[in-house]
PDB file with SEQRES, HELIX, SHEET and CRYST1 records, atoms N, CA, C and O in Angstrom:
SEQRES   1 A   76  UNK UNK UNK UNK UNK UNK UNK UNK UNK UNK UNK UNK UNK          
SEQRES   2 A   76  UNK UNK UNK UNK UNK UNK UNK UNK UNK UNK UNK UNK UNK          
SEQRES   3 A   76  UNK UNK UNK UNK UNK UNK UNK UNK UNK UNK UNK UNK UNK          
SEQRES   4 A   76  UNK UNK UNK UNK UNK UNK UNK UNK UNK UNK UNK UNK UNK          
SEQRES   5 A   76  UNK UNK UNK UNK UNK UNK UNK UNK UNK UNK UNK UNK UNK          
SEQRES   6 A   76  UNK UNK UNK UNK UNK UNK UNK UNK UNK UNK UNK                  
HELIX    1 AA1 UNK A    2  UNK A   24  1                                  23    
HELIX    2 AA2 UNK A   29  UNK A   33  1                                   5    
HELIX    3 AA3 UNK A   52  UNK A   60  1                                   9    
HELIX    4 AA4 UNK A   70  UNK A   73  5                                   4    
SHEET    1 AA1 2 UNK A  39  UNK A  40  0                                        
SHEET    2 AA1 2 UNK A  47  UNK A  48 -1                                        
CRYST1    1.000    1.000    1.000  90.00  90.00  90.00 P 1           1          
ATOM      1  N   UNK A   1    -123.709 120.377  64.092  1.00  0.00           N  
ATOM      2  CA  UNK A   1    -123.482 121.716  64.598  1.00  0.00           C  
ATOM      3  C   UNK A   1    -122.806 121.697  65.966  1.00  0.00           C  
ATOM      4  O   UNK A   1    -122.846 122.675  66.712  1.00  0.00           O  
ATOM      5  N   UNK A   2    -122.069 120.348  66.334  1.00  0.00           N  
ATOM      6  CA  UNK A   2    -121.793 120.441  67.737  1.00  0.00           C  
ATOM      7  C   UNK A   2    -120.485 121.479  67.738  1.00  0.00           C  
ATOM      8  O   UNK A   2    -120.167 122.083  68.762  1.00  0.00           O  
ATOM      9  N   UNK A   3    -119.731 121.627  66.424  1.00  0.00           N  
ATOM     10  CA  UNK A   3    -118.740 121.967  66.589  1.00  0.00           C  
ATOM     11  C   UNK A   3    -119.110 123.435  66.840  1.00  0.00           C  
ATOM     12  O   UNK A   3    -118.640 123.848  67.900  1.00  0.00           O  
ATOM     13  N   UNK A   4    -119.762 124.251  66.212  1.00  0.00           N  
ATOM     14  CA  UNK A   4    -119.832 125.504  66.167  1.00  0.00           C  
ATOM     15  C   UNK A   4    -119.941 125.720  68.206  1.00  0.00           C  
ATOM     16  O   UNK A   4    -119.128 126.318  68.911  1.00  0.00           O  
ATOM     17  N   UNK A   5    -121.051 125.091  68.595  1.00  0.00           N  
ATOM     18  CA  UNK A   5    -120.823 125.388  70.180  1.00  0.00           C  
ATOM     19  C   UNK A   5    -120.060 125.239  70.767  1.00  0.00           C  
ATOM     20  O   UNK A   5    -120.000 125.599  71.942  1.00  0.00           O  
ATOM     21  N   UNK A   6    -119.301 124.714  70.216  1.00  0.00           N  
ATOM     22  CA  UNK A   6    -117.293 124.057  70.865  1.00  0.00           C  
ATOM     23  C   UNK A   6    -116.658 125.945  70.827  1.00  0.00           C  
ATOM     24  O   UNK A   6    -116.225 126.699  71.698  1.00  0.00           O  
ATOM     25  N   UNK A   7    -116.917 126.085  69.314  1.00  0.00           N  
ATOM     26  CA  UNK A   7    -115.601 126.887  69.062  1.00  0.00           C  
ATOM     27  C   UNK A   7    -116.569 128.252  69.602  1.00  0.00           C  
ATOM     28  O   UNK A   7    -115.876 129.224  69.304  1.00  0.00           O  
ATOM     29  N   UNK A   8    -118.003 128.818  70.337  1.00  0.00           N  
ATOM     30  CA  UNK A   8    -118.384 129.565  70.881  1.00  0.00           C  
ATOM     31  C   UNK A   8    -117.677 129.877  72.071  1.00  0.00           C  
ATOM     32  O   UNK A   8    -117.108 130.872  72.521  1.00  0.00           O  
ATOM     33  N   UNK A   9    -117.993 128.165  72.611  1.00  0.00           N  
ATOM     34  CA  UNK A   9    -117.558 127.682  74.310  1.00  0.00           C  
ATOM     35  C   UNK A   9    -115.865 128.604  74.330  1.00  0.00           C  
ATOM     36  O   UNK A   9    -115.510 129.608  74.946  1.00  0.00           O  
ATOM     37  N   UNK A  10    -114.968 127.489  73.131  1.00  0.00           N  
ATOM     38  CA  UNK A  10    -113.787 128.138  73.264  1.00  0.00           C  
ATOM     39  C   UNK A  10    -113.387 129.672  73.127  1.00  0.00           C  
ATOM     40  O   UNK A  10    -112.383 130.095  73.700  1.00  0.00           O  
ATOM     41  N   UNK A  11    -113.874 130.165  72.662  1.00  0.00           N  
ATOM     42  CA  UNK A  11    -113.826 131.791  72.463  1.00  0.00           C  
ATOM     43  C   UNK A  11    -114.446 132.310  73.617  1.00  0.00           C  
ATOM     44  O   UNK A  11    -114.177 133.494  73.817  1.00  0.00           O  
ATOM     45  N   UNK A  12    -115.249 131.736  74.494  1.00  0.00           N  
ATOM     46  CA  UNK A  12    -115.675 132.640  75.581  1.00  0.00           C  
ATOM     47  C   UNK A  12    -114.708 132.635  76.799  1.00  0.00           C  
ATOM     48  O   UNK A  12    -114.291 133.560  77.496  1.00  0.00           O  
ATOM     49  N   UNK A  13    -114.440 131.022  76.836  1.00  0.00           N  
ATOM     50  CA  UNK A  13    -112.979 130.376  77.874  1.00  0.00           C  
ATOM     51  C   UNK A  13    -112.204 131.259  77.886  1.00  0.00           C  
ATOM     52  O   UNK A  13    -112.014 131.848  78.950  1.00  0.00           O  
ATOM     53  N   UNK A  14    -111.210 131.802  76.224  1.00  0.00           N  
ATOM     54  CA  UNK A  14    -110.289 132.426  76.222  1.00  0.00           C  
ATOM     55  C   UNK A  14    -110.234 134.030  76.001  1.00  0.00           C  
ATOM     56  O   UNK A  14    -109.289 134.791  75.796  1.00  0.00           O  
ATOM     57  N   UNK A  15    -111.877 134.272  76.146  1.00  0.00           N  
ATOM     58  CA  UNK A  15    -111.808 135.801  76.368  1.00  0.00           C  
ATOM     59  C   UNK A  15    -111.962 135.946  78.044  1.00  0.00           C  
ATOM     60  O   UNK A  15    -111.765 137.107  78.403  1.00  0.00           O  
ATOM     61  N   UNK A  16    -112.246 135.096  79.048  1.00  0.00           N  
ATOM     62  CA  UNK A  16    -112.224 135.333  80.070  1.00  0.00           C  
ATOM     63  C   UNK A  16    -110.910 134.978  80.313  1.00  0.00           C  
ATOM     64  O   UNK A  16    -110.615 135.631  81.313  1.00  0.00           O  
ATOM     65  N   UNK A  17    -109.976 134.341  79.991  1.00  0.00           N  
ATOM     66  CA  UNK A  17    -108.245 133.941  80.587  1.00  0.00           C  
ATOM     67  C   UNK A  17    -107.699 135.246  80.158  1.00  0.00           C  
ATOM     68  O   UNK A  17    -106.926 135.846  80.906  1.00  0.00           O  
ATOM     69  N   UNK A  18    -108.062 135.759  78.943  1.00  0.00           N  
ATOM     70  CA  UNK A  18    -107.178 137.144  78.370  1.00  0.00           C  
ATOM     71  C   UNK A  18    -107.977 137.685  79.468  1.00  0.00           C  
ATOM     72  O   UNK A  18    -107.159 138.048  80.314  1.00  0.00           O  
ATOM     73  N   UNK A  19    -109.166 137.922  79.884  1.00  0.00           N  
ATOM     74  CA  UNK A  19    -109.498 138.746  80.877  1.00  0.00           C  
ATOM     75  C   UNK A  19    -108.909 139.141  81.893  1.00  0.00           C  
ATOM     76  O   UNK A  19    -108.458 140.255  82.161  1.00  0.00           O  
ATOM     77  N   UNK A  20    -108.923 137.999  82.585  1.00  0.00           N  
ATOM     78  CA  UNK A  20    -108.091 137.167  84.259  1.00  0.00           C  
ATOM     79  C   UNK A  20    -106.272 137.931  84.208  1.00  0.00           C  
ATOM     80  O   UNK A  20    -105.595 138.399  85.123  1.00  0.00           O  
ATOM     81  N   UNK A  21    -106.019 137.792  82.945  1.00  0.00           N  
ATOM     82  CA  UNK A  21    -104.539 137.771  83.077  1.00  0.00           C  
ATOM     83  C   UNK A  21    -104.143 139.300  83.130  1.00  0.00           C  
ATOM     84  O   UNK A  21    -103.187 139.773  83.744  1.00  0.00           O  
ATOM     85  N   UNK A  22    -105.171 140.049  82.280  1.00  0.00           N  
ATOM     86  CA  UNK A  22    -105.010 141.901  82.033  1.00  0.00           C  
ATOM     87  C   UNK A  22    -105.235 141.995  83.516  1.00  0.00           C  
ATOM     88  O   UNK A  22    -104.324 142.614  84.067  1.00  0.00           O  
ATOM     89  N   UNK A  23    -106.389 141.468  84.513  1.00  0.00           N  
ATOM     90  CA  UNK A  23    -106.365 141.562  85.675  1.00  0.00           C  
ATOM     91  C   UNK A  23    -105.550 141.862  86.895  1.00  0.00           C  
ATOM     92  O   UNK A  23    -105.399 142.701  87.783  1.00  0.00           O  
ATOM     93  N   UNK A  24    -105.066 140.604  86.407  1.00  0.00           N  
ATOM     94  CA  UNK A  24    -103.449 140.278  87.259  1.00  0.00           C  
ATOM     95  C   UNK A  24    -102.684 141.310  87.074  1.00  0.00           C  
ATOM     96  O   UNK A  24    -102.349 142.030  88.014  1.00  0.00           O  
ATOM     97  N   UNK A  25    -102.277 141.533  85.734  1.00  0.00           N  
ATOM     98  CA  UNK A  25    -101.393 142.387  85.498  1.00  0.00           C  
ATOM     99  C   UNK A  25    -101.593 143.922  85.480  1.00  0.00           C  
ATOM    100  O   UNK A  25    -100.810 144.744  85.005  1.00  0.00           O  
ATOM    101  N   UNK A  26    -102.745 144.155  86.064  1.00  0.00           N  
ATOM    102  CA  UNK A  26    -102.857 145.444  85.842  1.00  0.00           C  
ATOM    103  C   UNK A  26    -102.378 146.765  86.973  1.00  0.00           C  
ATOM    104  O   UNK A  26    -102.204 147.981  86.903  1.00  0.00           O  
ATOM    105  N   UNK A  27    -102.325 146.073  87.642  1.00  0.00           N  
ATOM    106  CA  UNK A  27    -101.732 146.781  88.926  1.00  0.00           C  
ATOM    107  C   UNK A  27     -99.764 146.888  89.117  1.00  0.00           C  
ATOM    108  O   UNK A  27     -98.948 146.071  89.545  1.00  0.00           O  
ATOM    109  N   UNK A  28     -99.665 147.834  88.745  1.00  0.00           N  
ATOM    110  CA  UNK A  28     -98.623 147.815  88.431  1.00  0.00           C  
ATOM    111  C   UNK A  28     -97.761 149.502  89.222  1.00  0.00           C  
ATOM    112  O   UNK A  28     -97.853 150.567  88.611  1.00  0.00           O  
ATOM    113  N   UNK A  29     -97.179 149.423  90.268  1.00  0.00           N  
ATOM    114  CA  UNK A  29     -96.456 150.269  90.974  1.00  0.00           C  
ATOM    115  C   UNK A  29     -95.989 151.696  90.471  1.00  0.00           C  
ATOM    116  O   UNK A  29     -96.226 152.895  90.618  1.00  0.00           O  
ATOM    117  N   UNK A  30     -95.080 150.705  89.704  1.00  0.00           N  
ATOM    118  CA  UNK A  30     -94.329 151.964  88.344  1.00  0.00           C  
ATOM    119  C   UNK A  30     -95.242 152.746  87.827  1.00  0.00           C  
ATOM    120  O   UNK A  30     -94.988 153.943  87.694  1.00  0.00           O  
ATOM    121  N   UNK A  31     -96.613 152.163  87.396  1.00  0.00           N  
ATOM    122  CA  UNK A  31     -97.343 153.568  86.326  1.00  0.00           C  
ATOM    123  C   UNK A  31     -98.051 153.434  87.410  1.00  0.00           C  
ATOM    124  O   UNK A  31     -98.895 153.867  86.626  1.00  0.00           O  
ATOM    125  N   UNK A  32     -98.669 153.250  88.588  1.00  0.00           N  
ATOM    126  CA  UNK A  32     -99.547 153.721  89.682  1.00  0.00           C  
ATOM    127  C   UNK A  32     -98.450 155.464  90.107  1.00  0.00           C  
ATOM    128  O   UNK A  32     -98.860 156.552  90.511  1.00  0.00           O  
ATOM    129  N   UNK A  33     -97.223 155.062  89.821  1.00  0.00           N  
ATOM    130  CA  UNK A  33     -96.368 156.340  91.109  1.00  0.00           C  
ATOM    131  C   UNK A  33     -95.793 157.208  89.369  1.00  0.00           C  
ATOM    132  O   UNK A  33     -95.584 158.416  89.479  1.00  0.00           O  
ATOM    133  N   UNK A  34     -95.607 156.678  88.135  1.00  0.00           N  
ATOM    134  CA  UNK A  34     -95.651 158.006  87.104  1.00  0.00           C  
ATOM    135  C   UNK A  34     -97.359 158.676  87.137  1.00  0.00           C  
ATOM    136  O   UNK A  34     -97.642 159.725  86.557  1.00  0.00           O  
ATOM    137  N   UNK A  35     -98.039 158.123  87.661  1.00  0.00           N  
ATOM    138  CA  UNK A  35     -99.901 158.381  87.131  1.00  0.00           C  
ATOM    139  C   UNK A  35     -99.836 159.841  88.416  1.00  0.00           C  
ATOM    140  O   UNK A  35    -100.224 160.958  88.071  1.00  0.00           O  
ATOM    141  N   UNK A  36     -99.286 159.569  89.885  1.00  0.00           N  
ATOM    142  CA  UNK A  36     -99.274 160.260  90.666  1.00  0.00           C  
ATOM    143  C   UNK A  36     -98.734 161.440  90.518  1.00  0.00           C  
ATOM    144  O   UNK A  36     -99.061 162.328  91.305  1.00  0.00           O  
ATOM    145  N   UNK A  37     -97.773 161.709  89.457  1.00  0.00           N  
ATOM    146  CA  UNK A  37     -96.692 162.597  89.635  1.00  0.00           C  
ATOM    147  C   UNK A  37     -97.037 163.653  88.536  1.00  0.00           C  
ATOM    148  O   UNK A  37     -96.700 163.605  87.353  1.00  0.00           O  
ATOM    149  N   UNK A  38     -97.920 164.801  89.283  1.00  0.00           N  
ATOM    150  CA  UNK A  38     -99.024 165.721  87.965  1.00  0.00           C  
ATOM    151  C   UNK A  38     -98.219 167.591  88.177  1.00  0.00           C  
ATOM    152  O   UNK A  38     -98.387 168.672  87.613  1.00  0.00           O  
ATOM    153  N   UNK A  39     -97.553 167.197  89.040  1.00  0.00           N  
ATOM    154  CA  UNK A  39     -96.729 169.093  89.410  1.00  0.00           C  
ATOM    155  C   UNK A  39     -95.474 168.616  88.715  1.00  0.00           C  
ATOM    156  O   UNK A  39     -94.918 167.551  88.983  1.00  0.00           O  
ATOM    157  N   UNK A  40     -94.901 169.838  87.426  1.00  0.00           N  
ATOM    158  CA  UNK A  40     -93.956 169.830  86.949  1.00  0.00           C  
ATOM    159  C   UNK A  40     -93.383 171.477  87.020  1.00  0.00           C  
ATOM    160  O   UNK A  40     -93.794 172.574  86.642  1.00  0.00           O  
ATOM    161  N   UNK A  41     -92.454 171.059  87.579  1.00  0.00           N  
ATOM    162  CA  UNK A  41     -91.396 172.091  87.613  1.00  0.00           C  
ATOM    163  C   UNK A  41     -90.766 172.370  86.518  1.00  0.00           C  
ATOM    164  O   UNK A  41     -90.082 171.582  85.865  1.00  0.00           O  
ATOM    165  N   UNK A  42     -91.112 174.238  86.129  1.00  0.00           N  
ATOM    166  CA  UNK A  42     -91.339 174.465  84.865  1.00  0.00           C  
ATOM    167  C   UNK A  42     -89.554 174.944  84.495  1.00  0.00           C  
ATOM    168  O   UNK A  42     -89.144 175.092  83.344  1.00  0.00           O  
ATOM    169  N   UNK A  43     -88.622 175.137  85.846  1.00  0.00           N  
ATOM    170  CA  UNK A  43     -87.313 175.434  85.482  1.00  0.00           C  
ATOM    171  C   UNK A  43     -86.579 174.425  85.602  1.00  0.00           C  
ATOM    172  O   UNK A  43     -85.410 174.702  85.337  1.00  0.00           O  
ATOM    173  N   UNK A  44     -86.791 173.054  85.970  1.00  0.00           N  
ATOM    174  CA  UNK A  44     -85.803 172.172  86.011  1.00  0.00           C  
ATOM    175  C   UNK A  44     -86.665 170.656  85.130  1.00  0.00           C  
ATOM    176  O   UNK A  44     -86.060 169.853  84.418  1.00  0.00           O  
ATOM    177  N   UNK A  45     -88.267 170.608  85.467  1.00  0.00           N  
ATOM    178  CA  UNK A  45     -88.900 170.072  84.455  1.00  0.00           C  
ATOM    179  C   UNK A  45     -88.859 168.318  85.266  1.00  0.00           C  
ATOM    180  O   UNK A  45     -89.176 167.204  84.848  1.00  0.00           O  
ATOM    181  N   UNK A  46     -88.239 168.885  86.730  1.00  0.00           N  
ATOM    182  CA  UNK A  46     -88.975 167.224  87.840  1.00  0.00           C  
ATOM    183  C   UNK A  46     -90.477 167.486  87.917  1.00  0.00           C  
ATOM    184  O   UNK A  46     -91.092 168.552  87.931  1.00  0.00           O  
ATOM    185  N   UNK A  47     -90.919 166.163  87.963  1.00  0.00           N  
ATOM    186  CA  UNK A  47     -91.808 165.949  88.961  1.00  0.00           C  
ATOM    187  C   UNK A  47     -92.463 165.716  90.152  1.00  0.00           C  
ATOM    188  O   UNK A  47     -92.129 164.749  90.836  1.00  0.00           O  
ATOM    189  N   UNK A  48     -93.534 166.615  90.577  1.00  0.00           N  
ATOM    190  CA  UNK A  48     -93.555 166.181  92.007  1.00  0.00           C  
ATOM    191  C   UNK A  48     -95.304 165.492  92.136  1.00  0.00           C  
ATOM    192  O   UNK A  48     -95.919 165.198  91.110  1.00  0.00           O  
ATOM    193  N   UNK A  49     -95.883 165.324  93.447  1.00  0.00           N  
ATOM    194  CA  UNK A  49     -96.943 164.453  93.580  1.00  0.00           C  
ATOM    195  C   UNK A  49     -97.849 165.485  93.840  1.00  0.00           C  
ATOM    196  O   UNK A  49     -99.001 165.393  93.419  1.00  0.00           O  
ATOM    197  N   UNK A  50     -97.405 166.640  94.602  1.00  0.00           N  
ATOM    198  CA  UNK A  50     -98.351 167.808  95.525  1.00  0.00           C  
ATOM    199  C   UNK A  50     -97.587 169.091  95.159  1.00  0.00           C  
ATOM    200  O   UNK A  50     -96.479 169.224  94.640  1.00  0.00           O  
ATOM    201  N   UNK A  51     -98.549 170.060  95.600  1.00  0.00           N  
ATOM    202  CA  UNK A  51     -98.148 171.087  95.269  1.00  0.00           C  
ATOM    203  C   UNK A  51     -97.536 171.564  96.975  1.00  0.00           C  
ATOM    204  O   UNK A  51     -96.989 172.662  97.077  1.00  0.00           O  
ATOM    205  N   UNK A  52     -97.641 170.923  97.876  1.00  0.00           N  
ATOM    206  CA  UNK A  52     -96.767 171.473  98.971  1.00  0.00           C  
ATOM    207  C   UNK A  52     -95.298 171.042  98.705  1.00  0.00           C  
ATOM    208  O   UNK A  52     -94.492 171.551  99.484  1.00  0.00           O  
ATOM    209  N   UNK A  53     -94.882 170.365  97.940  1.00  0.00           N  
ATOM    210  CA  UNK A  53     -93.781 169.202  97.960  1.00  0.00           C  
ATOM    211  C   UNK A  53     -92.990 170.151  96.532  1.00  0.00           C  
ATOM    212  O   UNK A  53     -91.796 170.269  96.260  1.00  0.00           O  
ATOM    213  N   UNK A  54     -94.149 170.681  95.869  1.00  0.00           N  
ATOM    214  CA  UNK A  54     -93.517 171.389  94.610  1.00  0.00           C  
ATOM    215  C   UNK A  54     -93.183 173.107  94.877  1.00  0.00           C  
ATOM    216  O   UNK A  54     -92.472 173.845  94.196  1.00  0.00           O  
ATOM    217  N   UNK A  55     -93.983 173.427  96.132  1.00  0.00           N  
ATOM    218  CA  UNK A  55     -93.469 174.375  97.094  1.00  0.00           C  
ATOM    219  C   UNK A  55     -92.212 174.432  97.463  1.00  0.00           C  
ATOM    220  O   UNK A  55     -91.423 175.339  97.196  1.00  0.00           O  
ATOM    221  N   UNK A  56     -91.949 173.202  98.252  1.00  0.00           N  
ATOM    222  CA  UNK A  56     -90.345 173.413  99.372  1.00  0.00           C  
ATOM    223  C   UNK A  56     -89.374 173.183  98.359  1.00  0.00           C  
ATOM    224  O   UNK A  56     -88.209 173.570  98.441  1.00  0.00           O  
ATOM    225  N   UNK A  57     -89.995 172.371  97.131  1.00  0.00           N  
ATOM    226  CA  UNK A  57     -89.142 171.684  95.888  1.00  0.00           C  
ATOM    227  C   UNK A  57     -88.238 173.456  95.383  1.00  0.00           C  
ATOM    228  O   UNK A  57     -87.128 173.952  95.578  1.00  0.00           O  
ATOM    229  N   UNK A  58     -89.694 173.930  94.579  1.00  0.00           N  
ATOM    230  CA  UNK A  58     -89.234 175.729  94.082  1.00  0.00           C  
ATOM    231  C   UNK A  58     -88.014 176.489  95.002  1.00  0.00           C  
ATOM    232  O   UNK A  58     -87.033 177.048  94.512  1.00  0.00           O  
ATOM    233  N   UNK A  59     -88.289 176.381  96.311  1.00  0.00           N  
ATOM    234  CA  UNK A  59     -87.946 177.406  97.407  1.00  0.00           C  
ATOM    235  C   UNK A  59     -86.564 177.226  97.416  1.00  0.00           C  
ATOM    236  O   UNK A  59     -85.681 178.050  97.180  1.00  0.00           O  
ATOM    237  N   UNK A  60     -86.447 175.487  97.861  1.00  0.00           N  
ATOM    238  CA  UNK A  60     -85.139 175.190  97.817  1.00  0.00           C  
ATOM    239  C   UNK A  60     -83.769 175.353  96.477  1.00  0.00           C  
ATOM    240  O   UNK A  60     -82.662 175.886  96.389  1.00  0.00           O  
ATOM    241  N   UNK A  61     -84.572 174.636  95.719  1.00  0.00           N  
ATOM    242  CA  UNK A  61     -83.746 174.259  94.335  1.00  0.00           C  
ATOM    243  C   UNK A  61     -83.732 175.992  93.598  1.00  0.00           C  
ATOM    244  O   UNK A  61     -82.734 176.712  93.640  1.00  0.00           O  
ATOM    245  N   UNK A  62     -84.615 176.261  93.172  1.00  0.00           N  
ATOM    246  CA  UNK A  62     -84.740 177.509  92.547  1.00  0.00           C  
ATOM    247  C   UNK A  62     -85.268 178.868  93.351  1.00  0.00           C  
ATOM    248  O   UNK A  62     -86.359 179.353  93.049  1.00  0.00           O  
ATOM    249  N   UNK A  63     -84.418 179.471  94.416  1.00  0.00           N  
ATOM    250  CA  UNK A  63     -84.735 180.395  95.115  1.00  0.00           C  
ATOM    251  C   UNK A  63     -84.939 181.756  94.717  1.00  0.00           C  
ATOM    252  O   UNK A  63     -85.663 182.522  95.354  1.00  0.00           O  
ATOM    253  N   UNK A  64     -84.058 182.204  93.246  1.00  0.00           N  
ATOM    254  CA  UNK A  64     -83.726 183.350  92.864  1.00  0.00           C  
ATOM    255  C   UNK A  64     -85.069 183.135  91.758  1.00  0.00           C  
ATOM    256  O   UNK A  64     -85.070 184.150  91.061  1.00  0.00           O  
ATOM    257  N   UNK A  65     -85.882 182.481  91.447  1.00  0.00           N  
ATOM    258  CA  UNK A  65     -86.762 182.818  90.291  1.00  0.00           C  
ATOM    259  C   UNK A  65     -88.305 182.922  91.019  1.00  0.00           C  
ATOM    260  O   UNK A  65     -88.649 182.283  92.014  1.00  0.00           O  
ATOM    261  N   UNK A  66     -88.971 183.699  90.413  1.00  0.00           N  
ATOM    262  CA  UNK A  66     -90.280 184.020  90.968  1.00  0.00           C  
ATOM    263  C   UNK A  66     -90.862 182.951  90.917  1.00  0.00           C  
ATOM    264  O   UNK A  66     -90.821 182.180  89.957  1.00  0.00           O  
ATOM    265  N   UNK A  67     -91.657 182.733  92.264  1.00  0.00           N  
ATOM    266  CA  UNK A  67     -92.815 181.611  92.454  1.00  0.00           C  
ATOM    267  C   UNK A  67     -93.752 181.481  91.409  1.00  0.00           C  
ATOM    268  O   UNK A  67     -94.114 182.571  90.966  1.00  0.00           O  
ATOM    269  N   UNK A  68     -94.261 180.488  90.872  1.00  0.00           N  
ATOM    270  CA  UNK A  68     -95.283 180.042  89.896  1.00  0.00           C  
ATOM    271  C   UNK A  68     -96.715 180.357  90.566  1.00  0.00           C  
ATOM    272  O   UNK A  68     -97.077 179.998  91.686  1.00  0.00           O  
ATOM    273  N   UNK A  69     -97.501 181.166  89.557  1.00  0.00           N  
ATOM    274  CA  UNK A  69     -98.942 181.460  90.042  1.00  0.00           C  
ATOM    275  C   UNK A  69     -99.604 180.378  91.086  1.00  0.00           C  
ATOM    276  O   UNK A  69    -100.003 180.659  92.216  1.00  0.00           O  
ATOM    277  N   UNK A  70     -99.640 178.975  90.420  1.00  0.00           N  
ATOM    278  CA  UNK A  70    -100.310 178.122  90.685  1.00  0.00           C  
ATOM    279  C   UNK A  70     -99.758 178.228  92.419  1.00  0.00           C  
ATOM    280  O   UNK A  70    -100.622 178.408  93.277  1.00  0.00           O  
ATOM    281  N   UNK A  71     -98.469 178.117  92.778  1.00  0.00           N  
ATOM    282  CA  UNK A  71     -98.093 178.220  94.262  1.00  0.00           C  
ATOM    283  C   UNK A  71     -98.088 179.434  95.492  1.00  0.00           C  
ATOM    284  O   UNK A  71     -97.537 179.383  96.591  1.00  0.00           O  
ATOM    285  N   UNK A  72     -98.790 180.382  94.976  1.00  0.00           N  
ATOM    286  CA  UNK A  72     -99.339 181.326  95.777  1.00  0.00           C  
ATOM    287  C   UNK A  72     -99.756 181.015  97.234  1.00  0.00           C  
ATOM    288  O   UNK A  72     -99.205 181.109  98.331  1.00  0.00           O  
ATOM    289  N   UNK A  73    -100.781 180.665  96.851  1.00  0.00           N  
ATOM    290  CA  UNK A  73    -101.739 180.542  98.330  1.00  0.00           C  
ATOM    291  C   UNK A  73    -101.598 178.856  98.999  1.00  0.00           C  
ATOM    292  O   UNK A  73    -102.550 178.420  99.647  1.00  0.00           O  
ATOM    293  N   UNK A  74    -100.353 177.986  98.781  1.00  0.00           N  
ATOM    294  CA  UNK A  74     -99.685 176.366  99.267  1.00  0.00           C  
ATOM    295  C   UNK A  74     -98.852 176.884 100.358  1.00  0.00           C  
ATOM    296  O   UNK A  74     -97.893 177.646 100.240  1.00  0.00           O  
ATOM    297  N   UNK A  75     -99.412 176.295 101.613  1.00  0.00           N  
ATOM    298  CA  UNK A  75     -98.275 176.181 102.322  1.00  0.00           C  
ATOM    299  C   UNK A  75     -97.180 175.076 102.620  1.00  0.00           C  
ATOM    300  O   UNK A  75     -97.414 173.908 102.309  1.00  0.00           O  
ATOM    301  N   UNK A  76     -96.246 175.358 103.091  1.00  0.00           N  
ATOM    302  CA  UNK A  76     -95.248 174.867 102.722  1.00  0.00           C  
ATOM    303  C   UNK A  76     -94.833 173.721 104.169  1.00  0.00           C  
ATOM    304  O   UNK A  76     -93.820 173.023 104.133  1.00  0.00           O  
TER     305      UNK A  76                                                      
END                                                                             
């Protein structure tokens, strides 16, 4: 039966390396800064991070269309 504790041993080794490596790799810039980006601009359909930023964003870019509920009470 030595083998069966081999091939336990080995399956535990290589669920901790698949572990280690999702680790490593999990931090990742690109989907940290798409994960950030939750205000969508409903006439041009960018994204922004804040709703002050999706404020000056509206004001500037789209001046002639009425402000979005959600940006009422954001200052700018």
């Amino acid at each position: 039966m030595a083998r069966g504790h081999q091939k336990i041993q080995s399956q535990q080794k290589n669920a901790k390396k698949q572990a280690d490596m999702k680790k490593a790799k999990g931090h990742d810039q690109k989907t940290a800064a798409k994960a950030a980006l939750v205000f969508t601009c409903a006439v041009c359909k960018s994204q922004m991070p804040d709703p002050k930023t999706f404020k000056q964003h509206f004001e500037s870019k789209h001046p002639k269309s009425p402000l979005p509920p959600e940006l009422e009470g954001v200052e700018a």
